[in-house]
Each structure stands twice: as structure tokens, then as C-alpha cells.
LUMNU-368841 format. One line per field, with one value per atom (N, C-alpha, C): x, y, z; residue in three letters; atom name; residue number from 0. Coordinates in nm, 3 decimals, always signed. Example, Ala and Ser with C-alpha at 12.3 -4.5 7.8 and 13.67 -1.06 7.14 Angstrom:
<atoms>
px	(+1.319:+1.230:+1.320:+1.285:+1.367:+1.290)
py	(-0.569:-0.450:-0.330:-0.225:-0.106:+0.003)
pz	(+0.780:+0.780:+0.780:+0.708:+0.714:+0.787)
aa	(ALA:ALA:ALA:SER:SER:SER)
at	(N:CA:C:N:CA:C)
i	(0:0:0:1:1:1)
</atoms>
This chain:
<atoms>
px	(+9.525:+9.607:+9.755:+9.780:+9.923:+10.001:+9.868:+9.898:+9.946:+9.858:+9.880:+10.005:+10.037:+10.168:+10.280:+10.290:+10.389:+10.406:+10.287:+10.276:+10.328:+10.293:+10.347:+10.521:+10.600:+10.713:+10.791:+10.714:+10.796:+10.777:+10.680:+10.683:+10.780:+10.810:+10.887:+11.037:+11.047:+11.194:+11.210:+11.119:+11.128:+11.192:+11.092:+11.094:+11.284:+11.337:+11.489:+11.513:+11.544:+11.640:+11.638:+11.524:+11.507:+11.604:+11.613:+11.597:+11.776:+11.832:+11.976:+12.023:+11.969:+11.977:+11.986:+11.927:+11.963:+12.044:+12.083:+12.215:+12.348:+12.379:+12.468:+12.520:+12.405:+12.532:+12.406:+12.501:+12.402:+12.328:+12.387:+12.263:+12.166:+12.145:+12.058:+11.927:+11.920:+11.784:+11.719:+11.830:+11.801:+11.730:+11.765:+11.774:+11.596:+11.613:+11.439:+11.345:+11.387:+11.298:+11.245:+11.347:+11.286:+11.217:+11.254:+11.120:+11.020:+11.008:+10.915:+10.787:+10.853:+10.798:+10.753:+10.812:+10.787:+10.658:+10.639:+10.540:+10.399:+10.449:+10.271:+10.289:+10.369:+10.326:+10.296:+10.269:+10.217:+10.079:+10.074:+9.908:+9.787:+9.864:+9.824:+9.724:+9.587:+9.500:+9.447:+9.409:+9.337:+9.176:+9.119:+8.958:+8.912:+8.809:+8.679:+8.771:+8.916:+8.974:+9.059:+9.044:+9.128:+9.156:+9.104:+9.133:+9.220:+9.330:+9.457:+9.393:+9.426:+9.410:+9.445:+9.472:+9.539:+9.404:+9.437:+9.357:+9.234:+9.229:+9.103:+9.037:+9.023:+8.933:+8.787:+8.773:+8.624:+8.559:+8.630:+8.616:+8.577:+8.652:+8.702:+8.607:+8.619:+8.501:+8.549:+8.708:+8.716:+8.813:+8.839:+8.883:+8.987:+9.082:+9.198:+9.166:+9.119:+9.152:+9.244:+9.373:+9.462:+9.496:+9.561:+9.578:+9.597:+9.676:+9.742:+9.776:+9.839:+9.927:+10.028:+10.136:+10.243:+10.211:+10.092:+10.078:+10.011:+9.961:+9.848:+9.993:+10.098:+10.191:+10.301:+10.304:+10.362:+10.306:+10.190:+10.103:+10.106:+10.086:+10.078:+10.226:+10.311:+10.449:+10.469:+10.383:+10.443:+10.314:+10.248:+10.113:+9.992:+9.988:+9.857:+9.732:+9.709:+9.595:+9.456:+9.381:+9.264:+9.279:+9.353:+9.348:+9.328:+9.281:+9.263:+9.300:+9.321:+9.342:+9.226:+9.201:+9.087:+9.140:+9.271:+9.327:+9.244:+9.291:+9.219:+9.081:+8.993:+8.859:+8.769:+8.778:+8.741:+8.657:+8.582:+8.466:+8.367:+8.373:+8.219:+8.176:+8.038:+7.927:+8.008:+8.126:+8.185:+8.265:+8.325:+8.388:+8.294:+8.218:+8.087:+8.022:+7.997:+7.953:+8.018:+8.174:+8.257:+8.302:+8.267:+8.268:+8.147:+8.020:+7.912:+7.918:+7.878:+7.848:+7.998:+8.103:+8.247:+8.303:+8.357:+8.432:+8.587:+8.573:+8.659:+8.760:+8.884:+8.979:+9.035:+9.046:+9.103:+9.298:+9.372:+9.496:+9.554:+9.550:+9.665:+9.779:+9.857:+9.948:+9.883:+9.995:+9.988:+10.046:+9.964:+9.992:+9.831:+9.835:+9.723:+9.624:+9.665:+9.561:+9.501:+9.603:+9.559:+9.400:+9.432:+9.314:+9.210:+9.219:+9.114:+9.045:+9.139:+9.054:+8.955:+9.010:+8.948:+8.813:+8.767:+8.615:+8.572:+8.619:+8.569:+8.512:+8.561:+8.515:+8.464:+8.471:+8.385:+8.225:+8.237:+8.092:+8.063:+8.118:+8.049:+8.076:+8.123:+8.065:+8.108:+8.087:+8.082:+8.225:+8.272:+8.425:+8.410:+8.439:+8.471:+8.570:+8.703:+8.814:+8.913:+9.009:+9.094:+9.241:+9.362:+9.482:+9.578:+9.677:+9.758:+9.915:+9.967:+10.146:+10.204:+10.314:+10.347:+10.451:+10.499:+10.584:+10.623:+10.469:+10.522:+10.588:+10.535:+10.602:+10.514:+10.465:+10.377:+10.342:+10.253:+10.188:+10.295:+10.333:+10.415:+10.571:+10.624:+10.712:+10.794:+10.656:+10.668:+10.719:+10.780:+10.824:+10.658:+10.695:+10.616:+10.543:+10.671:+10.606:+10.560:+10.578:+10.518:+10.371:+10.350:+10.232:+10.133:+10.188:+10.126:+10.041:+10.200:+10.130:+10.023:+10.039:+9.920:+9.771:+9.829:+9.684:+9.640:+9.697:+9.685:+9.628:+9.724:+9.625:+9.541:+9.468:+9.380:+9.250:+9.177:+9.109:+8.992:+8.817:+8.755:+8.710:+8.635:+8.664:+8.589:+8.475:+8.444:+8.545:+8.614:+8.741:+8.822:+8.863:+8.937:+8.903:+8.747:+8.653:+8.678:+8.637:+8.637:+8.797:+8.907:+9.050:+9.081:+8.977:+9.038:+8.987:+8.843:+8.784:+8.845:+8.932:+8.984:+9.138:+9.184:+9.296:+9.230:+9.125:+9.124:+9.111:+8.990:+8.972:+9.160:+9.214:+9.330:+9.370:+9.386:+9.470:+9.393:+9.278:+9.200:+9.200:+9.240:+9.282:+9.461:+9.535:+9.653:+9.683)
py	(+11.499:+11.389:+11.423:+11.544:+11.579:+11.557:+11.622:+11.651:+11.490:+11.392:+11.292:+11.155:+11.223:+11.199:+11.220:+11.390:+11.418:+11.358:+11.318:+11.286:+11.133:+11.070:+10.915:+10.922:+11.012:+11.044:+11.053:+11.161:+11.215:+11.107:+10.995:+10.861:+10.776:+10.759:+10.646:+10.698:+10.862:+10.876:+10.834:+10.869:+10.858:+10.705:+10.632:+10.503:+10.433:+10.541:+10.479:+10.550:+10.653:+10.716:+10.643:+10.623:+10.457:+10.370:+10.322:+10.167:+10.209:+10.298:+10.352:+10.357:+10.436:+10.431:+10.271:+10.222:+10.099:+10.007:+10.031:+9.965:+10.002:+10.152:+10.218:+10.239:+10.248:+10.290:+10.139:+10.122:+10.008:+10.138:+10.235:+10.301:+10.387:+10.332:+10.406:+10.343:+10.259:+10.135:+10.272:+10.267:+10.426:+10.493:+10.590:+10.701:+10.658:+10.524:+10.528:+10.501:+10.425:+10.429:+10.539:+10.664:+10.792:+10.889:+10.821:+10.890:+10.862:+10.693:+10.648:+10.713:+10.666:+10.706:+10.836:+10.951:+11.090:+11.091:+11.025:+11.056:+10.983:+10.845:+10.814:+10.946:+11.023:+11.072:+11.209:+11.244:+11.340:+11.328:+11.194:+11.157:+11.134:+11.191:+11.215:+11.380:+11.320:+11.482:+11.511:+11.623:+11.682:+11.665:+11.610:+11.607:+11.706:+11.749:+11.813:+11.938:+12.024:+12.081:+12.085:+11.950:+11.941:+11.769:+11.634:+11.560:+11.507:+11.429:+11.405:+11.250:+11.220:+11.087:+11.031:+10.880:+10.843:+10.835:+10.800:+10.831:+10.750:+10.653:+10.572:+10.562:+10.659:+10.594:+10.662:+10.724:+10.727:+10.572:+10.531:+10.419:+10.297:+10.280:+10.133:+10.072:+10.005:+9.914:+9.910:+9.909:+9.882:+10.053:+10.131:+10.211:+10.201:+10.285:+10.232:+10.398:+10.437:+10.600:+10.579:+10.659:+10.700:+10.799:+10.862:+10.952:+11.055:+11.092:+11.233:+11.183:+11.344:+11.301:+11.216:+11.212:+11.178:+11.027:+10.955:+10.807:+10.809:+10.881:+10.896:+10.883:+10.958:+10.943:+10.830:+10.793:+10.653:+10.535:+10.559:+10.401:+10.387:+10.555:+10.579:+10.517:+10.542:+10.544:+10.403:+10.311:+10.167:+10.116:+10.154:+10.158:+10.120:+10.136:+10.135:+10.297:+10.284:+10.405:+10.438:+10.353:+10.366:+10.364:+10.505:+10.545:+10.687:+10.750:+10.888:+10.907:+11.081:+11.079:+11.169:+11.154:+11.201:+11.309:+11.343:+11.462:+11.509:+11.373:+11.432:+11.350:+11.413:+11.407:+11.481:+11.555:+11.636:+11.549:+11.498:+11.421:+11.532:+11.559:+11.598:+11.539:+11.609:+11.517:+11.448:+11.505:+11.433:+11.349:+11.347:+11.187:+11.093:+11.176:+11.032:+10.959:+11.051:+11.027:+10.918:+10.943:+10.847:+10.760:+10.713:+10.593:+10.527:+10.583:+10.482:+10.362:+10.307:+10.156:+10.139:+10.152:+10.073:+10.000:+9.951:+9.855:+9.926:+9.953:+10.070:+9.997:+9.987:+9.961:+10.082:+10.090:+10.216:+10.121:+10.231:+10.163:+10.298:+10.286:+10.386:+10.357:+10.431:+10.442:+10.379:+10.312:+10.221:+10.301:+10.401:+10.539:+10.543:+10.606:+10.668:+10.742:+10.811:+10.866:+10.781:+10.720:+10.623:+10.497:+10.464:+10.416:+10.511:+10.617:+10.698:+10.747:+10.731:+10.762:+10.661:+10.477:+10.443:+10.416:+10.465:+10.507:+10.587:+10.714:+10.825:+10.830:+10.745:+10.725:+10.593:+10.533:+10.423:+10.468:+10.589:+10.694:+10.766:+10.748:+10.817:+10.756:+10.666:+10.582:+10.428:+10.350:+10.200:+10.145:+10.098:+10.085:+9.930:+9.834:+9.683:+9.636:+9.722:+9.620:+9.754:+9.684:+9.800:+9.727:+9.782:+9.744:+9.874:+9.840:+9.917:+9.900:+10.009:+10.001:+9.890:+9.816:+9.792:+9.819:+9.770:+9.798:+9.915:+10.015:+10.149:+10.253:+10.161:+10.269:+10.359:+10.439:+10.523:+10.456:+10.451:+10.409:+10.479:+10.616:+10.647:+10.609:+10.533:+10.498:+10.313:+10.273:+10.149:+10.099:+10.018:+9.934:+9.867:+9.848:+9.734:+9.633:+9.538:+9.422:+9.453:+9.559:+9.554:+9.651:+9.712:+9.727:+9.646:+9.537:+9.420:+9.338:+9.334:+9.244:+9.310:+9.401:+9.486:+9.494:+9.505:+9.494:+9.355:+9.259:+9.099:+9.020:+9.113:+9.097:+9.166:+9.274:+9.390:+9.270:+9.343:+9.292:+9.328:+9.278:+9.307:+9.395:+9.514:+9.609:+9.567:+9.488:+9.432:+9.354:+9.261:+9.182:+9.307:+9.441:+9.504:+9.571:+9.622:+9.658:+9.518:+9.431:+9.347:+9.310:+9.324:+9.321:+9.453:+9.554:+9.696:+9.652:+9.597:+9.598:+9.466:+9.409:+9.313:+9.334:+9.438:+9.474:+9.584:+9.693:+9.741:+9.665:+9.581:+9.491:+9.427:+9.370:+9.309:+9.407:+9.542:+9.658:+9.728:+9.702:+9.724:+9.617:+9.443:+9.357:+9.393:+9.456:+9.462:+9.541)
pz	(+6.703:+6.657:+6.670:+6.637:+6.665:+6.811:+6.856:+7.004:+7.066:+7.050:+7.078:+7.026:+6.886:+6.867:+6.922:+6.965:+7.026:+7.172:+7.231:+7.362:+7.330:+7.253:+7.240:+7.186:+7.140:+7.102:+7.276:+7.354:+7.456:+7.550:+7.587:+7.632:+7.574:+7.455:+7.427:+7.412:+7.445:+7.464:+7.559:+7.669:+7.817:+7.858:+7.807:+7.818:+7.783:+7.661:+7.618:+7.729:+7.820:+7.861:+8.026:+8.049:+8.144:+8.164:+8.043:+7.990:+7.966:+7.926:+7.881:+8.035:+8.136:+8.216:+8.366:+8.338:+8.402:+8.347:+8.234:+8.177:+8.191:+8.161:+8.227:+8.361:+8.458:+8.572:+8.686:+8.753:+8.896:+8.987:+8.970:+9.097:+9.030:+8.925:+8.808:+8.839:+8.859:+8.955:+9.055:+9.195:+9.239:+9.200:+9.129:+9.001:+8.927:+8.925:+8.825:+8.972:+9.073:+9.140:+9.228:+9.248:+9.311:+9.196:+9.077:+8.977:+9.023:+8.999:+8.992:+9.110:+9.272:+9.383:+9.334:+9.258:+9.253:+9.152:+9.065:+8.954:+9.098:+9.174:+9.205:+9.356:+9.425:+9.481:+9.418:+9.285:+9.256:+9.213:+9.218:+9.182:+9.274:+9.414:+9.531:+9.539:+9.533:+9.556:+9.656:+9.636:+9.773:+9.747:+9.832:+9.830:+9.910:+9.885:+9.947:+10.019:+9.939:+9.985:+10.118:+10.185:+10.373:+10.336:+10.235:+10.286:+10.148:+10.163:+10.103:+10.094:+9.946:+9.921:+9.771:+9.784:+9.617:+9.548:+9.456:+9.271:+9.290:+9.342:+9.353:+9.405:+9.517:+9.645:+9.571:+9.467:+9.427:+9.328:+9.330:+9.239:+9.260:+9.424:+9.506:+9.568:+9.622:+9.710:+9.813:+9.852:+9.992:+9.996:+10.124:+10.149:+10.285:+10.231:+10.394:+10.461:+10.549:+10.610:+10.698:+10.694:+10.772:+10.858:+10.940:+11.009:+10.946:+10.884:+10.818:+10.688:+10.620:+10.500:+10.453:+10.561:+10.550:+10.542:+10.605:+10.549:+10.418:+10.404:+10.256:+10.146:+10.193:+10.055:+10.053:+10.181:+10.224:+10.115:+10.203:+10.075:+9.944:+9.900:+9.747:+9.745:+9.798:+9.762:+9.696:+9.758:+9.773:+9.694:+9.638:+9.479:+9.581:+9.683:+9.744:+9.752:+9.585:+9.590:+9.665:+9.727:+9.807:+9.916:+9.961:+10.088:+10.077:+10.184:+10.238:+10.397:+10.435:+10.531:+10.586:+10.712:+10.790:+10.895:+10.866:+10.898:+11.072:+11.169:+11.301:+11.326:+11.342:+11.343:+11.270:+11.163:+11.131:+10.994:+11.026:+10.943:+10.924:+10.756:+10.718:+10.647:+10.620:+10.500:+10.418:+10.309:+10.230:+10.259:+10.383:+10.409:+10.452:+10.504:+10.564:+10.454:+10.346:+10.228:+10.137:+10.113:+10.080:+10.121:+10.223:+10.314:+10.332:+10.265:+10.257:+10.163:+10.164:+10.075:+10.060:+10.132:+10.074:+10.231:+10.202:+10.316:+10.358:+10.497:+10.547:+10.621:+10.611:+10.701:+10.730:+10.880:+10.942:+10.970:+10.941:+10.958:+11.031:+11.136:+11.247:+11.299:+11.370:+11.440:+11.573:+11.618:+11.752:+11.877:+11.906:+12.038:+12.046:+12.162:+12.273:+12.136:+12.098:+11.965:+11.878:+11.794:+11.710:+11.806:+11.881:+11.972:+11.994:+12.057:+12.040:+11.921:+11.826:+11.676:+11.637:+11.672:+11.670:+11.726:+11.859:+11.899:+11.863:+11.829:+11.790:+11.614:+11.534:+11.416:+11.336:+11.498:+11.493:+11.523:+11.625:+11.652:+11.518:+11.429:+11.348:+11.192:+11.140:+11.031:+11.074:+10.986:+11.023:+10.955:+11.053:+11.031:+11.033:+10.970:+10.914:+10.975:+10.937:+11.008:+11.058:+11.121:+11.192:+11.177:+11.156:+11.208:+11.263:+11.301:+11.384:+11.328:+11.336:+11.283:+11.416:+11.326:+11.432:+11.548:+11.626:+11.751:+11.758:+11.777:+11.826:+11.695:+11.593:+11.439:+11.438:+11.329:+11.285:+11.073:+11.064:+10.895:+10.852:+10.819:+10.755:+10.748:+10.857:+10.868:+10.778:+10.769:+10.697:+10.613:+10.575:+10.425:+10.408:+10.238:+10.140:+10.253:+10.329:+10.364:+10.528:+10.558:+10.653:+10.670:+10.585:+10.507:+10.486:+10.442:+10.361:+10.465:+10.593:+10.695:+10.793:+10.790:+10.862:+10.795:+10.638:+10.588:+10.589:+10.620:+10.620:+10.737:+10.865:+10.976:+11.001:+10.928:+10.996:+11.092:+11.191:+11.235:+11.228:+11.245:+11.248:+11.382:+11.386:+11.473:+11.630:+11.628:+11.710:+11.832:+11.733:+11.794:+11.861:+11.816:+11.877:+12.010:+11.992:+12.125:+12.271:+12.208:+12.306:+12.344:+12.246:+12.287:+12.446:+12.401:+12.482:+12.577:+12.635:+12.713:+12.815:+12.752:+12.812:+12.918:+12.811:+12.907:+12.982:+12.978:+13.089:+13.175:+13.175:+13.310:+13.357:+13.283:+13.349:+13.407:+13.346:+13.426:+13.591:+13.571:+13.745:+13.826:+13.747:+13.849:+13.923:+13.794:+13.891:+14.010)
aa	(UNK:UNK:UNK:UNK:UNK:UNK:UNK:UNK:UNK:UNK:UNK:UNK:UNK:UNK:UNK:UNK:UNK:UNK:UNK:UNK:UNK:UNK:UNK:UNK:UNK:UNK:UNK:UNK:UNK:UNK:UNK:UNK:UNK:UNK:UNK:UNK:UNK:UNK:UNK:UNK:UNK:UNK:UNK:UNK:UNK:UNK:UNK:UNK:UNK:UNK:UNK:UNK:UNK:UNK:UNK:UNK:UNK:UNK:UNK:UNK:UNK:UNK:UNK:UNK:UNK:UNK:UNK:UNK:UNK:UNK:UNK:UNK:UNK:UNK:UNK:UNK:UNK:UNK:UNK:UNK:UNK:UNK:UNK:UNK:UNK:UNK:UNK:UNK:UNK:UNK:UNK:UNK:UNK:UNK:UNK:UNK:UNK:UNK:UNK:UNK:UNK:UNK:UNK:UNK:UNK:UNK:UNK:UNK:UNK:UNK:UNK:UNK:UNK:UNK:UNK:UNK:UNK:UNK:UNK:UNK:UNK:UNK:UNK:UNK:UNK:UNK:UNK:UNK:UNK:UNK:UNK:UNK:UNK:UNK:UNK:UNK:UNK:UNK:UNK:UNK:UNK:UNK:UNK:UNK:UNK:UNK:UNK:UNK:UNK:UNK:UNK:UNK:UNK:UNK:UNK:UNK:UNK:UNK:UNK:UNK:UNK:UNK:UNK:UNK:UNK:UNK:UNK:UNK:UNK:UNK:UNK:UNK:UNK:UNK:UNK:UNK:UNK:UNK:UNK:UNK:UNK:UNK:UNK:UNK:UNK:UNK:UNK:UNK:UNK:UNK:UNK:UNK:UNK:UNK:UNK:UNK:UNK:UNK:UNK:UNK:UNK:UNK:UNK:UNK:UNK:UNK:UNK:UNK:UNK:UNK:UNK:UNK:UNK:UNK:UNK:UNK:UNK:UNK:UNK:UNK:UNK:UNK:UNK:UNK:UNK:UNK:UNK:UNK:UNK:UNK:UNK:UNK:UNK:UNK:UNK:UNK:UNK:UNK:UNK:UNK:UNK:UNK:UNK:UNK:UNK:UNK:UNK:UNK:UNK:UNK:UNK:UNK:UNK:UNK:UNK:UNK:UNK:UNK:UNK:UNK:UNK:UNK:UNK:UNK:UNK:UNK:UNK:UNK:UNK:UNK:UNK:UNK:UNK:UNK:UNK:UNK:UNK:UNK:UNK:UNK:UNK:UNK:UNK:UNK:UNK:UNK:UNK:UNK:UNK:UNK:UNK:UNK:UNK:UNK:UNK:UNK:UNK:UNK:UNK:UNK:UNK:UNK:UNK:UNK:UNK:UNK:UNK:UNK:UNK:UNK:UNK:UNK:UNK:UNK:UNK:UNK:UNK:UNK:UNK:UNK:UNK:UNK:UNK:UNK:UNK:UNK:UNK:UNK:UNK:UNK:UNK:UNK:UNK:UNK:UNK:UNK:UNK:UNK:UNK:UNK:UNK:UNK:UNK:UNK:UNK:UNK:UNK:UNK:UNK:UNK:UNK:UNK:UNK:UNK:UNK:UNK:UNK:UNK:UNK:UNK:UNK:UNK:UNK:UNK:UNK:UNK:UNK:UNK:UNK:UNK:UNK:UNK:UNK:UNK:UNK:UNK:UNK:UNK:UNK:UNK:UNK:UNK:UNK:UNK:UNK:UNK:UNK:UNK:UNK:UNK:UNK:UNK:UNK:UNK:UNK:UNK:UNK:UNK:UNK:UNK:UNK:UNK:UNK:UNK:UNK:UNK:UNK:UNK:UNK:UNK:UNK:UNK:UNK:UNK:UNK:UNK:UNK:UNK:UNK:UNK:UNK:UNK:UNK:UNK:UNK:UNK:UNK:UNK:UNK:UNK:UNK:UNK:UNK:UNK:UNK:UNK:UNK:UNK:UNK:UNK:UNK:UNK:UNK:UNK:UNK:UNK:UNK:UNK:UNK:UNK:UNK:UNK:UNK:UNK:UNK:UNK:UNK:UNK:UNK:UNK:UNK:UNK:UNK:UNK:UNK:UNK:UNK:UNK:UNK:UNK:UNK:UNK:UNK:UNK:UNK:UNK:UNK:UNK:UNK:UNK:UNK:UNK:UNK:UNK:UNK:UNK:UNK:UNK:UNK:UNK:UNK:UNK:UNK:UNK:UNK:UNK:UNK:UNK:UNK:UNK:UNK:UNK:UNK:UNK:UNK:UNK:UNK:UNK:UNK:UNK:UNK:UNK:UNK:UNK:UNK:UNK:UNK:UNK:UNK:UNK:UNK:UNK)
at	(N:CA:C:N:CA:C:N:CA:C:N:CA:C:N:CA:C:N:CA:C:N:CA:C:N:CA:C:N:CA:C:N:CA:C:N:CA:C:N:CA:C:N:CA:C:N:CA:C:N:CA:C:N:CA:C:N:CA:C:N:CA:C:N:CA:C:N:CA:C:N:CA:C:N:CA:C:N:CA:C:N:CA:C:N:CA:C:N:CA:C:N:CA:C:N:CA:C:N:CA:C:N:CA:C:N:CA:C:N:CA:C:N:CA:C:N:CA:C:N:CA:C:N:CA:C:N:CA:C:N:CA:C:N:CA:C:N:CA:C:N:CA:C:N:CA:C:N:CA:C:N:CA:C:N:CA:C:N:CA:C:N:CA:C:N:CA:C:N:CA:C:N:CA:C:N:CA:C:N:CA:C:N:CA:C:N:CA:C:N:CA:C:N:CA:C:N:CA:C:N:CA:C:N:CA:C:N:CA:C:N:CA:C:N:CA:C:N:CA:C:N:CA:C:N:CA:C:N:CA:C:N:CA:C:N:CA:C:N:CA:C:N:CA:C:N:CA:C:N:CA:C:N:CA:C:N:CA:C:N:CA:C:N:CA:C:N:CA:C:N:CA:C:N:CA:C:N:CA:C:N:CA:C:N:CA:C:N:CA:C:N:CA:C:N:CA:C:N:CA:C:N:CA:C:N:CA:C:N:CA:C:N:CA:C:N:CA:C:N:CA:C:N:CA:C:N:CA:C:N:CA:C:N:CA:C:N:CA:C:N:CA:C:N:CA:C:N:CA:C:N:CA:C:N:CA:C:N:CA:C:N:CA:C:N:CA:C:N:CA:C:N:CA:C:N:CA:C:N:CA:C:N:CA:C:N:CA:C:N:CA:C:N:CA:C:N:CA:C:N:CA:C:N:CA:C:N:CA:C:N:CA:C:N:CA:C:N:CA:C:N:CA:C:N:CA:C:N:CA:C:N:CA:C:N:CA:C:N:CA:C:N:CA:C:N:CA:C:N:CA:C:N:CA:C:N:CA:C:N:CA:C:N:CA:C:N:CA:C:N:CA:C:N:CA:C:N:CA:C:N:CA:C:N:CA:C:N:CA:C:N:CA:C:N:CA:C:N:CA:C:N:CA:C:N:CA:C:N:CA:C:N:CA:C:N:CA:C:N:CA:C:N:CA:C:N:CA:C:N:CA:C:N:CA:C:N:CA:C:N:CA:C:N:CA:C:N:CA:C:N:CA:C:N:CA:C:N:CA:C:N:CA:C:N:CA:C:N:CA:C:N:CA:C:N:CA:C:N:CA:C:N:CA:C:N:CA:C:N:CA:C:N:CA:C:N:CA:C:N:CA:C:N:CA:C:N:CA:C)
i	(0:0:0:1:1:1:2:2:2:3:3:3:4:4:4:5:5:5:6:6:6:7:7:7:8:8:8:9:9:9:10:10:10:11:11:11:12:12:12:13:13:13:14:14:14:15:15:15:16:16:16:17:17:17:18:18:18:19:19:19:20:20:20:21:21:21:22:22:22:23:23:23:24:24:24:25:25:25:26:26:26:27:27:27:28:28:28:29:29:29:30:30:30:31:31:31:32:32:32:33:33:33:34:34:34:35:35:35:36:36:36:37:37:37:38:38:38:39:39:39:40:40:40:41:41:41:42:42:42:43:43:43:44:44:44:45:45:45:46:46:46:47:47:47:48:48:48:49:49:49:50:50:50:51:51:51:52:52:52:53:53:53:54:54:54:55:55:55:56:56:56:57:57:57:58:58:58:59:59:59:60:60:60:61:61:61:62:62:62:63:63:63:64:64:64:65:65:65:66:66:66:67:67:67:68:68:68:69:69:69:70:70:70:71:71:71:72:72:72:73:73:73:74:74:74:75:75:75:76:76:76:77:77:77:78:78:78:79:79:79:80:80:80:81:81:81:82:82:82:83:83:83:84:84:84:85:85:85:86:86:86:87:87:87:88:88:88:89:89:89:90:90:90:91:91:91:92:92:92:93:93:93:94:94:94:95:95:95:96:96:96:97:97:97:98:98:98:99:99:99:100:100:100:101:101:101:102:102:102:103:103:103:104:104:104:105:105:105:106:106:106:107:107:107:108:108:108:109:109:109:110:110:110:111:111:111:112:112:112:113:113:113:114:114:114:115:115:115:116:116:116:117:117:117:118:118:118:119:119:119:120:120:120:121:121:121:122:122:122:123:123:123:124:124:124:125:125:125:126:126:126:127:127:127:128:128:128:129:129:129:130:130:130:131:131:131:132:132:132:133:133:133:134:134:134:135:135:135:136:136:136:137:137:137:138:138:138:139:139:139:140:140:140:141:141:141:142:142:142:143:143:143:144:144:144:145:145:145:146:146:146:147:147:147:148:148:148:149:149:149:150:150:150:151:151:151:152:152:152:153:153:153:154:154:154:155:155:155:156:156:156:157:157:157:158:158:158:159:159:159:160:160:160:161:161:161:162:162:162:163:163:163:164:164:164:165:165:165:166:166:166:167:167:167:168:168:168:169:169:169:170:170:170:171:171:171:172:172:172:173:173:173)
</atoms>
């Protein structure tokens, strides 16, 4: 009981020195929002010891897998917790595992890899929908709304097979 007093004391200082803080100075907004970013990217863990992911993806129904870290703390950054990264190709039992019964959007980088990831881990669990950064960005590079719109257009992965198979053929007619 103590313990939990003191913990509700050192929250509601927190909370004035905030709140003192965005009244006092205009770049104090700043100032709370690189807290802020700092507390959800510390809530960023490591799974199964190699794979990096936010707080929920044991919980969720739908799952985003990304390329690496640096998008895993991107998303968190911007409160998108149900993502992980698949660090490569390097799928074992426990990512295959955590990707059963949930609905998977793969969200990559729009380069020669990012496409190949997508066949290669389309060969090995069942991927739902797919989207891509856009114009040549990388996931980690993103704002909020362009996040948003990627997760808004993601596509179903079928549609994207038959997208590839379409420009190869255009590319052996030229």
C-alpha cells in the first residue's frame, strides 16, 4: 500500500511538472513530446531474444511485421503497438507461431528487398494484406499520416502477385 502511494505521488508530480511546463515556455510542447516518444519507445521489447516488437502484438488480432528495428520504433513512436520485426528472413517456430490465427499485414520498404521479402514470407506463413512505403521512402522514415495512408491502402497480397506478374510481362514486351 505504501509502495503504491508513493508511486501515485511521483505520477501526479509528474503530471504538474508537465502541465507547469506547457504553460511556461512554447517549446515546452517539444520538451513533453520527446518524453513522451521516449517513454513508448522504451516499451519496445525484444521477443524470442532476435525479434523487436511493441507491447501488444501478443494480445492483437491483426499484426503489422516489418523489416528491421528502426521501423518497429518508428510505429511505436507514432502509438502503433502491434508490430514486430522479422529482422531479414530469419523466421522461426516462434514467429510462425505468432502469426498463426492473426491477420498479418506485411508493411515494407519500396526497394528490390522489400519485394523479395514479400515472396519469401509469403512461402512461409499466410500473409492477408501487404503495403509498401511510399515514393522510394523506407517505414522508418515516415510521419503519422503517411503511416496511416499506407495502412489504409494496404493491399490484399494476391492483388500484389498478380500486380508483379503484370509488369514483368510489360517489361519482356518492351
Amino acid at each position: 500500500a505504501e509502495r503504491k502511494e508513493k508511486r501515485k505521488n511521483i505520477l501526479k508530480r509528474a503530471e504538474e511538472l508537465l502541465e507547469n511546463l506547457k504553460e511556461e515556455l512554447p517549446e515546452s510542447t517539444n520538451i513533453t513530446q520527446e518524453i513522451d516518444d521516449n517513454l513508448k519507445i522504451k516499451s519496445i521489447k525484444k521477443y524470442n531474444n532476435k525479434y523487436y516488437g511493441g507491447s501488444e502484438i501478443l494480445n492483437q488480432k491483426e499484426l503489422i511485421l516489418v523489416e528491421g528495428r528502426s521501423d518497429v520504433i518508428n510505429l511505436v513512436k507514432h502509438g502503433i503497438n502491434n508490430v514486430i520485426c522479422f529482422d531479414g528472413t530469419n523466421f522461426d517456430e516462434f514467429l510462425i507461431e505468432l502469426c498463426r490465427n492473426k491477420s498479418i499485414i506485411l508493411f515494407l520498404d519500396d526497394d528490390n528487398s522489400g519485394h523479395k521479402h514479400l515472396n519469401e514470407i509469403n512461402s512461409l506463413i499466410k500473409i492477408d494484406y501487404c503495403t509498401f512505403a511510399p515514393n522510394g521512402l523506407e517505414v522508418s522514415d515516415l510521419n503519422l499520416k503517411e503511416i496511416n495512408n499506407c495502412l489504409k491502402n494496404k493491399k490484399s497480397v494476391t492483388k500484389f502477385k498478380i500486380i508483379q506478374k503484370f509488369k514483368r510481362f510489360i517489361k519482356k514486351q518492351d
